[in-house]
N, C-alpha and C positions, 0 to 999 in steps of 0.2 A: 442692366445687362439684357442681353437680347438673344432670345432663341427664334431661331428660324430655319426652316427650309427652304435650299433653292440645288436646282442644279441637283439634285437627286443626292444632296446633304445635309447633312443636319447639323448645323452652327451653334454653339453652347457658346457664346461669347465668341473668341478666338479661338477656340477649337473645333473644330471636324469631324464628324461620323458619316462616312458612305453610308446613306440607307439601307443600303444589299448587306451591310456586316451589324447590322441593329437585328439582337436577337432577340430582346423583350422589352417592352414599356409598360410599366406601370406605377402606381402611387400607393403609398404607406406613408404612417406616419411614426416621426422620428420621434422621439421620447427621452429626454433626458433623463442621463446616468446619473441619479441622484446617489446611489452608493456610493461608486468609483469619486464623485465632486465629495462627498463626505469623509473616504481613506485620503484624498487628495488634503482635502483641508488638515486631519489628523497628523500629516504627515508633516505638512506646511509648519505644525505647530509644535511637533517631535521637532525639526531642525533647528526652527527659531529659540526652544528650549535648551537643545547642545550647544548654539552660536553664543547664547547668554551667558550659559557657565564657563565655559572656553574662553569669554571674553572679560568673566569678573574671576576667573582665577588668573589670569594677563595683569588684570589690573589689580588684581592683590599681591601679586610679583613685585608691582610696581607702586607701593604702598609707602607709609610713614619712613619705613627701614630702610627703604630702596638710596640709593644715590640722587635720579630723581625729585624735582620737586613739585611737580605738578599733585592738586589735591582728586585722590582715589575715591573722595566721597563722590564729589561732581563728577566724576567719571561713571561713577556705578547709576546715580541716577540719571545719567544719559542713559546709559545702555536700557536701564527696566525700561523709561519712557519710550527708547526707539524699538521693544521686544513688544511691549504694547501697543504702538503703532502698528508695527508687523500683524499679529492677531489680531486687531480690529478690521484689519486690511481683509485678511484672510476669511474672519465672520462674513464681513458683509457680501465678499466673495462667493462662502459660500453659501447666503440665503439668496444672490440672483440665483446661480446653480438649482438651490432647491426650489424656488420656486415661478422657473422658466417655463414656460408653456409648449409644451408635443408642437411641432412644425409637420404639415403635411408635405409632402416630398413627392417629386416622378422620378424615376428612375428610369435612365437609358442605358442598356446593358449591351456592349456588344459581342461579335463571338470571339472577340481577342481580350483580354485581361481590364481595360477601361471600363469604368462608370460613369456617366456623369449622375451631377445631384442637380437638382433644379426646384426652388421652395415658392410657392405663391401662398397669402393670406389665405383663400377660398379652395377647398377642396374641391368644389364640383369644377372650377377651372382650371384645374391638374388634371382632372378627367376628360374634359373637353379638350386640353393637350396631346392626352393620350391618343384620344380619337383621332385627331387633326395629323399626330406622327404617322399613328397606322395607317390613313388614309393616304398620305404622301407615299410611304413604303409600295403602298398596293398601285397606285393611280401615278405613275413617272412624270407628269406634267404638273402635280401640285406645288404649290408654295405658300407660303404661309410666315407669319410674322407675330411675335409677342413680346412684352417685356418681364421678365422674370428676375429673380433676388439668388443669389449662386448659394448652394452650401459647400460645396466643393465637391473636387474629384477622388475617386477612389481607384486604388489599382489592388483588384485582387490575382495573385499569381501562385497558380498551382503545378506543384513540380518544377522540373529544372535545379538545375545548382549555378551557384554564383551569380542572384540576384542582387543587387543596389538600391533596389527600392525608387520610388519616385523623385528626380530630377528638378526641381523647377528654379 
C-alpha cells in the first residue's frame, strides 16, 4: 500500500485527506490486548462446551430406545473429537494473540471523525513520515511517496444521535 502526498493530499491507499483538515500526526505503539484474546478464548471455549452438551443430549434422544438406527456411540465420539478440534483451534489461536509483538503505528487524525492507521517495521521511519506530513502541510508544493502496511481505519464519533457506524 502506498501513502503519499500530492496535490495538497494525503493518500492512505485509496483514501483522501486534504492536508488543511489534518489536525495531528504522530506515532505510538499498538500493543496487543492480551486480556480481552484471553476472555475471547474463555469464551470460545464456554460455547464450544454448551454446543457439546446440547449436542450429546440430541444424541442421547436419539439412542438405543429411539426409532432410529443409527449407532449414538459413533455419534458421541465425533462430536468430543470435533469439541477438541474446536479447543485446539482456539489454543493455538490464543498463544499467536498472546504472544504477538507491539506494532509501531502513525497516526493521521483529522479534524472530522477519521483516522487513518499506517504500520512500518522501523519506528524511526514512522517519524521521518511524520516529519515528511508536517512538512508538506507547512510547504503547499511538497510531495512525497512511501510504501506502508495498513492497520486500518478508525472512526471516532463524538455526540450526534443516529449514528451507523462505519460503511465499507
Amino acid at each position: 500500500m502506498e501513502l503519499r502526498v500530492s496535490r495538497r493530499l494525503l493518500w492512505v491507499d485509496d483514501a483522501a485527506y486534504p492536508l488543511h483538515n489534518i489536525a495531528r500526526v504522530h506515532t505510538f505503539e499498538l500493543k496487543p490486548d492480551r486480556w480481552k484474546a484471553f476472555l475471547t478464548f474463555l469464551k470460545g471455549l464456554a460455547a464450544t462446551a454448551v454446543a457439546l452438551v446440547v449436542l450429546q443430549v440430541a444424541n442421547e434422544d436419539s439412542g438405543p430406545f429411539s426409532s432410529s438406527g443409527y449407532g449414538s456411540d459413533d455419534t458421541a465420539d465425533t462430536l468430543w473429537t470435533f469439541a477438541f478440534l474446536v479447543a485446539f483451534g482456539l489454543f493455538v489461536w490464543l498463544l499467536t494473540q498472546l504472544f504477538a509483538r507491539p506494532e509501531h503505528v502513525l497516526s493521521v487524525e483529522t479534524s472530522g471523525p477519521p483516522v487513518a492507521l499506517v504500520t512500518l517495521p522501523d519506528k524511526e521511519q514512522l517519524r521521518q513520515l511524520v516529519g515528511q506530513i508536517v512538512h508538506a502541510i507547512e510547504n503547499p508544493t511538497a510531495e512525497f511517496a512511501v510504501q506502508v502496511q495498513r492497520v486500518g481505519d478508525t472512526v471516532n464519533i463524538y455526540g450526534g444521535q443516529g449514528h451507523t457506524g462505519v460503511k465499507k
